[in-house]
N, C-alpha and C positions, 0 to 999 in steps of 0.2 A: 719728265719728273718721275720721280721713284713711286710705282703704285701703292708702296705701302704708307709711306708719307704722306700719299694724297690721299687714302683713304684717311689715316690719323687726323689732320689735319680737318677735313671735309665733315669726319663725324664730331671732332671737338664745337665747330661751328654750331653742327644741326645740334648739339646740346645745349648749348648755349639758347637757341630757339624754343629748344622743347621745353627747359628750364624756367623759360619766361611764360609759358603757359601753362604749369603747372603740370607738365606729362612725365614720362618715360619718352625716350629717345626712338622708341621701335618702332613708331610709325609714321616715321622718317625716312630710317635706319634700313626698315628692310627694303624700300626700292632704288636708298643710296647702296644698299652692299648688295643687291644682287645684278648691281652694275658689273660688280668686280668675281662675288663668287659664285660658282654654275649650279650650286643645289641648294633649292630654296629649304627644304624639308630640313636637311640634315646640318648643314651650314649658317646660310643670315639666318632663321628663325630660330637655331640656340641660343647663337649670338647676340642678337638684339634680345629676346627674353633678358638674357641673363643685364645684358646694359640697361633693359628697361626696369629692372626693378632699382639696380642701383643709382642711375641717372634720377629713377621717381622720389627716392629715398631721399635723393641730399636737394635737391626741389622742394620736398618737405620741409627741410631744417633753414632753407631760404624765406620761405614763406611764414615757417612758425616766430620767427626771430623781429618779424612785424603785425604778428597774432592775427593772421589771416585762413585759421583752421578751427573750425568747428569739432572737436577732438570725437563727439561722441558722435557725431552723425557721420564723421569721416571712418570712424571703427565699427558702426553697424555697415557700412558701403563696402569697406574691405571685408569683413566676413562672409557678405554677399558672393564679393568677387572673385574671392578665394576660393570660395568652395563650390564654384561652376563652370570658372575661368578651365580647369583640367580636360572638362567634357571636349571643346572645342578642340584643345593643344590635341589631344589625342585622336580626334579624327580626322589631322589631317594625314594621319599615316594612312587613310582610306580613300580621301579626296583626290582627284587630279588638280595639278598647280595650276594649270591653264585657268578649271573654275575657281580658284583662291582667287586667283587677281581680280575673275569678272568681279566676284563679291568684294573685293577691295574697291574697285573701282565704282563697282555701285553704290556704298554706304558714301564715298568721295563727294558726289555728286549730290546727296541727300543730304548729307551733312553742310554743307557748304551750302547747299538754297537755305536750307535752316535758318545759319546763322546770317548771311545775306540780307533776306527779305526783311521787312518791314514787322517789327512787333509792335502792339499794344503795348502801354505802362501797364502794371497790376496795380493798379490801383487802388489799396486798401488789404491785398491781398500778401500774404508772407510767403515763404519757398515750399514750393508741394514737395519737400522730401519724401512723401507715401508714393508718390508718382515716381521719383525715381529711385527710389529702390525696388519697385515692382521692373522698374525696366532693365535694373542692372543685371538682371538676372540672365535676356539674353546678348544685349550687351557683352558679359564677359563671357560668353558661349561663343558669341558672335567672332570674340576678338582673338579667344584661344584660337581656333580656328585659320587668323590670319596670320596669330601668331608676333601680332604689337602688342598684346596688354590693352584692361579693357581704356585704360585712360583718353585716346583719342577718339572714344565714342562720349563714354562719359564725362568729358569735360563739357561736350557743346550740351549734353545734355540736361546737366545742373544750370545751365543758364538759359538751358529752353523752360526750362520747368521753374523759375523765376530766380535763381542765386543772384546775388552781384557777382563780377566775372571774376576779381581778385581773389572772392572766400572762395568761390567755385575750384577755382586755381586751387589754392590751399589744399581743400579738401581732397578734389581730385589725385592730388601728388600721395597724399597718403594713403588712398583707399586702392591707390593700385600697386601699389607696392607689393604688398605681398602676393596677391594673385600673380606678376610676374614672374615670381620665383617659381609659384606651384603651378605655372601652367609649362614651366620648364619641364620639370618631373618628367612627364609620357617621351621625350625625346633623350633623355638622358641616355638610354642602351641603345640608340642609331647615331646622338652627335658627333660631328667632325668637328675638332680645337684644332685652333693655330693659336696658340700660346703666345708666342712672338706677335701679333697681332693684338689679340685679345687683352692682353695686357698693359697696354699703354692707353688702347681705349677704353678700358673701365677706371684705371685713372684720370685722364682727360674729361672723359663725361661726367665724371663726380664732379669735378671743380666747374665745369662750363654748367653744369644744369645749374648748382650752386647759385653762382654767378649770376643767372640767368633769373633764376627767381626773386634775386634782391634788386637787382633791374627792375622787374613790373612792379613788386613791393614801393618801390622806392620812387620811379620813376614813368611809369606807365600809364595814362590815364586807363580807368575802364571802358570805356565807350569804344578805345582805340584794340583792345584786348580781341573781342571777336573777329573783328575785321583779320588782325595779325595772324589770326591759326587759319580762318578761311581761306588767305593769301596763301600763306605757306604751305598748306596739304596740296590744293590746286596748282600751286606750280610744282611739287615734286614729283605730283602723280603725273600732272601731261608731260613732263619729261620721262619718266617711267612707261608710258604709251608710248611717245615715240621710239623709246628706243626698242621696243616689245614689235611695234610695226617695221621699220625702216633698219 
């Protein structure tokens, strides 16, 4: 098979996925594309920036179309996001890639028991938004860094901190959106484009995230919603590890 068709193809899918949980595509995206291209710095982590903020955006417009976004608490999160998310993009011109992955791989693991284990109802209790926007802070340090956008930390974590999973969804899609873009920014004067490339998957990801979102809107129960992003990050990352081993 043509590798560039199976990349196309492969990332139209994982939009479709990130879509339904309210994400950006990049924290998918970067251990699907560094299957394929050899420099994580300069290469997947433009690339998926740049698809995560658009993949996030039209996620958004899925979501907002069955009023599953809290507009104001989704715009105090992006400004958060936005204006931290850079610190991380830009160190990893300092970091070794080797330690990127361990911290990829660590938050994987953390995140995933999170959502896993066993919660309490809140019983009586409404969503600590003060709790997460205190955490969004490293959060989108955290994720510039890896270089997803902070959305695949921040999602599990509006519903650790009590959301229902669908507004969480919502919200999340917007409030990362923009930090995507500006944690582009610091790579801008190192990235490598393949335009022929690039090009068909930021169309593709628009309509698959799209798509994706009016899926869980429509179709999805909540209960079923964390299980679905636990599954998914767990299996991309252990195939990610093996192939980093073997």
């Amino acid at each position: 098979m043509n590798i560039t068709l199976l990349i196309i193809g492969g990332l139209f899918v994982l939009s479709i996925l990130s879509g339904m949980l309210g994400l950006g595509v990049a924290f998918a995206a970067v251990p699907f594309l560094s299957l394929f291209l050899p420099d994580l710095i300069n290469q997947v982590q433009p690339l998926t920036l740049l698809l995560n903020g658009l993949t996030a955006l039209f996620s958004t417009f899925g979501f907002a179309r069955s009023g599953f976004i809290d507009w104001k608490k989704a715009f105090l999160l992006a400004v958060v996001t936005t204006l931290t998310a850079p610190l991380g993009a830009w160190a990893t011109h300092f970091v070794p890639q080797t330690a990127i992955f361990v911290v990829y791989f660590i938050s994987v693991l953390l995140i995933a028991y999170s959502l896993f284990r066993p919660v309490k109802p809140r019983e009586g209790k409404s969503e600590n938004f003060a709790l997460a926007m205190g955490l969004a802070v490293p959060i989108s340090i955290l994720s510039g860094l890896l270089g997803i956008g902070p959305g695949f930390l921040l999602m599990p974590t509006l519903i650790l901190v009590g959301f229902e999973p669908k507004k969480a969804a919502g919200i999340n899609a917007f409030a990362v959106t923009p930090p995507s873009f500006s944690s582009l920014i610091p790579h801008l004067g190192t990235a490598i484009w393949d335009w022929k490339l690039a090009v068909p998957l930021l169309i593709l990801g628009a309509a698959g995230s799209f798509w994706g979102a009016r899926i869980t809107s429509l179709y999805l129960p909540n209960q079923r919603l964390k299980q679905l992003f636990g599954v998914m990050i767990l299996l991309l990352t252990a195939y990610k590890l093996y192939t980093l081993l073997f």
